[in-house]
N, C-alpha and C positions, 0 to 999 in steps of 0.2 A: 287275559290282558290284551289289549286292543294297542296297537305301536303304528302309529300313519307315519308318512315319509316327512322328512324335515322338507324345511322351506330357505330356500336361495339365501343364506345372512341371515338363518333363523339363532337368535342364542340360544344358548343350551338352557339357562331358567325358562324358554317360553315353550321349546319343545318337551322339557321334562315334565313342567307343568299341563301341558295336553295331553300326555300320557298317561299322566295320575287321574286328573276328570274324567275322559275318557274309560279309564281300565275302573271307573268306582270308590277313586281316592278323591282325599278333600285337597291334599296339596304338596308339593314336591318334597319337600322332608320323609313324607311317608313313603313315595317311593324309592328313594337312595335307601331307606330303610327295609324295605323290602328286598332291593336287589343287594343290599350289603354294599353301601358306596357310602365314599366322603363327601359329601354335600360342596363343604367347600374345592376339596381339593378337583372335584366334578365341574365346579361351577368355573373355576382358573385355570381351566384347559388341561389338567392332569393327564397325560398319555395313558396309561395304565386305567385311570376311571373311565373315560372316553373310549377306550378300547372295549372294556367291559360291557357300557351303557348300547354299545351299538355291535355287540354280541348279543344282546338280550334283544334287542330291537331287527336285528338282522338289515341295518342299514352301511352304508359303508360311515369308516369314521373320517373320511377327510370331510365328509357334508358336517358334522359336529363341531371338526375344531374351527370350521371358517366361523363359526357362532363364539368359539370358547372365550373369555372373558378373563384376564391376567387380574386379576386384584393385587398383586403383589407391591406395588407404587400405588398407595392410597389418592396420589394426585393423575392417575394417567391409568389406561387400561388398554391391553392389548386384545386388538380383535384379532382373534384366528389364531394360524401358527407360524405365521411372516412375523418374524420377529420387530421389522423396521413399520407393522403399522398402530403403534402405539397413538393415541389419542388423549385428548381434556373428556372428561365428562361431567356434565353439570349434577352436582346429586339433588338436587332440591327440585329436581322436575321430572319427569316421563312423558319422552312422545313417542305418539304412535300417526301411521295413517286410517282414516276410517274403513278405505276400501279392503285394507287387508286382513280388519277383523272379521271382517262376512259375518257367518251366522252364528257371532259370538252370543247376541240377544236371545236365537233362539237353542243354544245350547251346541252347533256344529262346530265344533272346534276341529274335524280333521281338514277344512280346507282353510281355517282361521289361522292370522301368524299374529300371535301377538306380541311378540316383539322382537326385531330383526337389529343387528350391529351396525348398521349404517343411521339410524334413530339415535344413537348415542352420540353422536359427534355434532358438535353444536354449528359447526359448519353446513351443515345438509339440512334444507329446510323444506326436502320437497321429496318425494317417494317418486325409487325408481322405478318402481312397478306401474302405477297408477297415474302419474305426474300429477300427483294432491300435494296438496300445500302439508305436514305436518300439523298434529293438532296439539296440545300439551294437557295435561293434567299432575295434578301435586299430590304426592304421596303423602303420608301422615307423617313421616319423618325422612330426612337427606340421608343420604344411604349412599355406598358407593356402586352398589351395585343392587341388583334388586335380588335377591335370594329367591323369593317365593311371590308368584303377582299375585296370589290369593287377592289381598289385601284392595290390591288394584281394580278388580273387575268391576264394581260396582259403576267406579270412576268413570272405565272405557264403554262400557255398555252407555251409561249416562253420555258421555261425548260425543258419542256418535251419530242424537240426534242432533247436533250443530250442524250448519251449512258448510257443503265440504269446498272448496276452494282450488280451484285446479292452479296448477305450475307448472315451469319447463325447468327442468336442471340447466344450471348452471357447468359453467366449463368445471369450474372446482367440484361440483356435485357428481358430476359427469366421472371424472378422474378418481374422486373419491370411491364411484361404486365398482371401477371396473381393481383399483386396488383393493376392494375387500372380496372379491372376482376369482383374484389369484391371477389378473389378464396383466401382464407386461412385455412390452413390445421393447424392451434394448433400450427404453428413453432415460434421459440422464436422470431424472428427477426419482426416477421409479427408485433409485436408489437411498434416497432421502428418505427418513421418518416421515410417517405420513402427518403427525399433527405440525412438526418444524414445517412441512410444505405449507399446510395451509395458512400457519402465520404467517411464512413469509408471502403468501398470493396475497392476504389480508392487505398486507403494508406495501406492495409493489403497487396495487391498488389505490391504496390510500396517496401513495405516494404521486400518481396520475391524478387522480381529481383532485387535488388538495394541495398539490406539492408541496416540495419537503419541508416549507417553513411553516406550512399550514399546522391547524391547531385540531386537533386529535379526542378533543375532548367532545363527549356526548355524542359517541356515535351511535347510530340506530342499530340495531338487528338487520334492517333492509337495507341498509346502506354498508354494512360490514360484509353482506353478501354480494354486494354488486363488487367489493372492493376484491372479494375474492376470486370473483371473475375474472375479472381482468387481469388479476396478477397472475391467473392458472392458465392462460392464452401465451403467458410471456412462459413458465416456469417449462411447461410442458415443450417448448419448442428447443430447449435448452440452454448451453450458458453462452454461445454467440450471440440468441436473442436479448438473453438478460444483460449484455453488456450493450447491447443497441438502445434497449430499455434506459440505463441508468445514460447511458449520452445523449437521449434525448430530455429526460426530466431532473439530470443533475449539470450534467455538462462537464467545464473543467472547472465550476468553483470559480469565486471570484477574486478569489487572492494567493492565486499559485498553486501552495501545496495544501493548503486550508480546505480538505476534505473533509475535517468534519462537519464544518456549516454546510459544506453543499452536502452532504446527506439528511441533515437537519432532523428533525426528529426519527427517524429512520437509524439514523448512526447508534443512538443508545439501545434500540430494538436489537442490535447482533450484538453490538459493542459489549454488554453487560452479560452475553449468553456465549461469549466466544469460547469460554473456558469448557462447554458443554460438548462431548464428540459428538452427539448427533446433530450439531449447527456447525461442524467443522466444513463441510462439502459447500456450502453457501456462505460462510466466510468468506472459502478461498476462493470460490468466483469474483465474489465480492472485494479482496486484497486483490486480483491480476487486474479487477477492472481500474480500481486505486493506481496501480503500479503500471498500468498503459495508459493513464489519463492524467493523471498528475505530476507536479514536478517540486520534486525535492529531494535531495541530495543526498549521498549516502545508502544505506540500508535501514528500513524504517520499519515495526512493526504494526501493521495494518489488520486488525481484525483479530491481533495475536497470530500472525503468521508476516513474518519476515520478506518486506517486500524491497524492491528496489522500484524507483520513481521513473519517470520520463529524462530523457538523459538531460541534462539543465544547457542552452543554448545561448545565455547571456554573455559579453562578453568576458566579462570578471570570470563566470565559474570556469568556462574552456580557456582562460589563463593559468588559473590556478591549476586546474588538472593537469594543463602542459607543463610547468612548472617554467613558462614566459613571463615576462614584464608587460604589464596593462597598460602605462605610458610609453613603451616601444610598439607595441603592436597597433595600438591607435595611431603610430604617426605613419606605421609602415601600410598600413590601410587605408588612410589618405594618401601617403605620396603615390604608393604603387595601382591603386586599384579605386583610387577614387570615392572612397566609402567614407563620411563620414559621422563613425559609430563615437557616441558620448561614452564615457566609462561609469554612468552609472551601474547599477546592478541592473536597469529594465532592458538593456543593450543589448538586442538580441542579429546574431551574427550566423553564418553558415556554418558547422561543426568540420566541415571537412575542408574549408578554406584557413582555418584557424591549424586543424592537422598538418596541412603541409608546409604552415610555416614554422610551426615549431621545433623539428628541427635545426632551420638555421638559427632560431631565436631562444634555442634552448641555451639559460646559461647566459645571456647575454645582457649586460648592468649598463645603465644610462650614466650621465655624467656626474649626478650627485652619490650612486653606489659605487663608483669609479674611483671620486675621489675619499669615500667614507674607506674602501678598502685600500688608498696610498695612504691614508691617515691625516691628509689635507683637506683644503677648503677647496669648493670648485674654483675660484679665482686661480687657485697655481694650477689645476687642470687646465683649467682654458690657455695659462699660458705656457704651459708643456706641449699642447696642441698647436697654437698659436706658434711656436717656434720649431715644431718640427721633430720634438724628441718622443711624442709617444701620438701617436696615429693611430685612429680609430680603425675597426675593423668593417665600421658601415658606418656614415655618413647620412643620415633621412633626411635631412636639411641644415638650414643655417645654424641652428639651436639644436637638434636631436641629434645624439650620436649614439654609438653601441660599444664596448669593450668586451672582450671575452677575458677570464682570469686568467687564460695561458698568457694572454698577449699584454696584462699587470705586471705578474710574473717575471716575464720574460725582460721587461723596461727593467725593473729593479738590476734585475739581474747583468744588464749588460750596463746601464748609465751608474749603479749606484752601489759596483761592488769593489773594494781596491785593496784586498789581503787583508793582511794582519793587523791593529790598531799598533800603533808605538806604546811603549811603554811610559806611564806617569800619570793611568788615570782618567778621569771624565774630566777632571779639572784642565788636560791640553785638550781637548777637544770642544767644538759647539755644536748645535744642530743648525741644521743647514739654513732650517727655517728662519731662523730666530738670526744668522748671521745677516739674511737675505732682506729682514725687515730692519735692521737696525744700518742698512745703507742702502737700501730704498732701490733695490737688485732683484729681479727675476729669479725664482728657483730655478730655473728652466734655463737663463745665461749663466746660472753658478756652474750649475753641472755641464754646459759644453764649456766655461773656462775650465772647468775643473780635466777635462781631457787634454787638454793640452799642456795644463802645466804638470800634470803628473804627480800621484801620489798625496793626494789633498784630502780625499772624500775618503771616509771608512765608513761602514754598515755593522751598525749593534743587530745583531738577527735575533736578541730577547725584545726587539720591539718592530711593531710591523710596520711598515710601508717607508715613506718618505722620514716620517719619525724615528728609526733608527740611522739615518744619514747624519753623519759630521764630520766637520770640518779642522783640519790641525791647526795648530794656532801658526805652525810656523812656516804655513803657506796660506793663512788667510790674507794675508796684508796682496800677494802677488796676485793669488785668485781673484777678490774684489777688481783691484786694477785692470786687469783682465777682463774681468764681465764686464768693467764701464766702457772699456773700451771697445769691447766688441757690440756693445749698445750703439755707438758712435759709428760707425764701421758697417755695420750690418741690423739696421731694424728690424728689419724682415726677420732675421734671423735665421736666411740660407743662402748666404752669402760663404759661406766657412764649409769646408767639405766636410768636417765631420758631421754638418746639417742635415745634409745628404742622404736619410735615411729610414727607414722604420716608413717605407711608402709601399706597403702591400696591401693596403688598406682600400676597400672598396665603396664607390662612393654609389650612394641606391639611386638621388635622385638623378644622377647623369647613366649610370650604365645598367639601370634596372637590377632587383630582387633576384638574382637567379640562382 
């Protein structure tokens, strides 16, 4: 038996096959037959067969399994014993390079490799040995793998008087040969399936000359390789590169959070594959780039992994988050600070000038939630203000003011509370309102008459605000007369000391937001 040394990326069909010609066999069957081995379980990197084969051979067995050949996935095939370099293989074709069959024609097959695992990946179109262009030839039938090249020789001997065609590897080519090498250097990618890298260098690629809206269809072979190029310049340098990458050929999208058009045909290439773990590690590049560049609210999943957006800076959404009023903060940003931001939703505002006023703006109701929680119409707000009995807490201008529900509360509780109802009914009582309208009387004059004549007003506390105030029937008649004449007396309506009050209220546009 004659056993020459394997060759750098030799597969085990090509070096068992040189073995058998050599030693006087017609073809690799016979030899696994002679040393007692499972052909297949030999040809799928079996530990135990490969142990054997290079006991017989007296070779070491890591030169074997970087050849060995996983069949186990009829669609993908593993070179070697890196479990992560999994591959596409075409079966309807064989290449080889010419230079490294040497003197296949004239029968030398111990310096001849006829066929090496970097041939098998459709990605590598050029020999790292040689820098030859790859040549092809078709076997009699698609296969996953080649068992026995018997079949083949005729083929390769025949091709090789074609014009051989020189090349330079490729960055992808490049990286390709040094991980079937076993060479890794700490880089992020090294840890990605090797056939998931090259799709995705194909499409980072694609995605530079073509960009993302561009149309995909009828790509060359020469032109899938160049795509691969480029995309293994970006992959190889890591995921800060790859996120420089996508901000410069995606950007932020042109409608916010609508990252799927700005990945554009690219988005369905991960999107449809997210489910897959060995496309999990370029997802998640790919969701942090999403969740650093884009803006949309919430927790969203991107990629099938759970991102959060760019923090949204509109005025609306840092309202909403504060849990302020959109029409107080707009007035309080023009009066105090000069700014005047519109309340659309495109209203975009400083996040930490919005912070520090929420505080004081937390909780704080303008004049129409003001009066929706007395249970009136703004008109008796204005003239409860108007006369003195319930004083805002901020003042923004002529029209804008602020309330806080302590300081609602508090009004009820001191203008509009007076013990226990009399007894006989809803029938001796009216509401204040309804008294107020039917003699053409301020709410705002009923309740400071109603302090002075004493015991008029009672509070139903089954109904909220001003609406459970009424009035006894048998001090309406004195009340009215009262209001009218303090109408007469006092317009203004701080004329009367018990006016006098409820003035702790700060006005923004004279003594400033502080």
């Amino acid at each position: 038996m004659i056993f020459p040394a394997p060759h750098a990326r030799e597969t085990i069909a090509s070096y068992g096959y040189r073995i058998a010609r050599l030693s006087g066999l017609s073809s690799l069957p016979e030899l696994v037959h002679l040393f007692d081995l499972d052909l297949r379980a030999l040809l799928m990197g079996d530990r135990h067969s490969v142990e054997n084969l290079a006991g017989y051979t007296g070779c070491d067995p890591q030169a074997l399994v970087r050849g060995a050949l996983d069949a186990s996935n009829p669609r993908r095939l593993q070179l070697g014993a890196d479990p992560r370099n999994k591959v596409q293989c075409a079966p309807d074709r064989y290449r080889f390079c010419p230079a490294c069959l040497g003197g296949l024609a004239d029968g030398d097959l111990r310096s001849a490799c006829l066929g090496r695992t970097d041939w098998l990946i459709d990605a590598n179109h050029v020999c790292a040995e040689h820098g030859l262009r790859l040549m092809t030839v078709l076997p009699r039938k698609a296969a996953r793998m080649q068992h026995d090249l018997s079949p083949l020789i005729p083929k390769l001997v025949a091709a090789r008087a074609a014009p051989w065609q020189p090349g330079r590897p490729t960055a992808l080519e490049h990286y390709i040969t040094e991980r079937l090498d076993g060479v890794h250097s700490g880089r992020w990618i090294d840890d990605v399936q090797l056939d998931i890298a090259i799709h995705t260098a194909e499409v980072f690629g694609a995605m530079a000359m073509r960009g993302p809206q561009g149309d995909w269809k009828g790509i060359s072979a020469d032109e899938r390789r160049e795509h691969g190029h480029l995309g293994a310049e970006v992959l190889i340098e890591g995921p800060a590169a790859i996120k420089d990458f996508l901000r410069t050929h995606i950007g932020h999208g042109r409608r916010g959070n609508d990252y799927h058009n700005a990945f554009g045909r690219a988005f369905n290439e991960f999107y449809f594959r997210k489910d897959q773990p060995a496309y999990r590690p370029i997802c998640a590049v790919l969701a942090a780039y999403v969740g650093e560049t884009f803006r949309f609210t919430g927790q969203e999943k991107v990629f099938g992994i759970r991102t959060r957006g760019v923090e949204p800076k509109t005025l609306r959404s840092l309202c909403n988050r504060h849990g302020i009023g959109l029409k107080i903060t707009v007035q309080v940003l023009k009066a105090q600070y000069g700014l005047r931001v519109g309340i659309g939703a495109s209203s975009e505002v400083d996040p930490d000038l919005i912070a520090d006023l929420a505080p004081k703006l937390n909780d704080l109701l303008n004049a129409q939630d003001a009066a929706r929680q007395l249970g009136v119409s703004v008109d008796v707000v204005r003239g409860l203000i108007g006369d003195g009995l319930l004083v805002p807490d901020y003042r923004f201008n002529d029209r804008m003011v602020g309330f806080s529900a302590a300081t609602l509360e508090s009004f009820l509780d001191d203008w509009c509370s007076a013990g226990k109802p009399p007894s006989g009914g809803q029938a001796m009582r009216t509401p204040i309102q309804t008294v107020a309208r039917a003699n053409r009387v301020r709410v705002s004059r009923l309740l400071i008459a109603a302090r002075a004549v004493g015991g008029a007003l009672y509070r139903d506390r089954r109904k909220r605000g001003l609406t459970g105030v009424t009035v006894s029937h048998s001090c309406m008649a004195a009340l009215v007369e009262r209001a009218k004449a303090h109408v007469d007396s006092c317009p203004s309506g701080h004329s009367d000391p018990s006016c006098l009050r409820w003035h702790g209220g700060q006005d923004m546009s004279r003594e400033g937001f502080t």
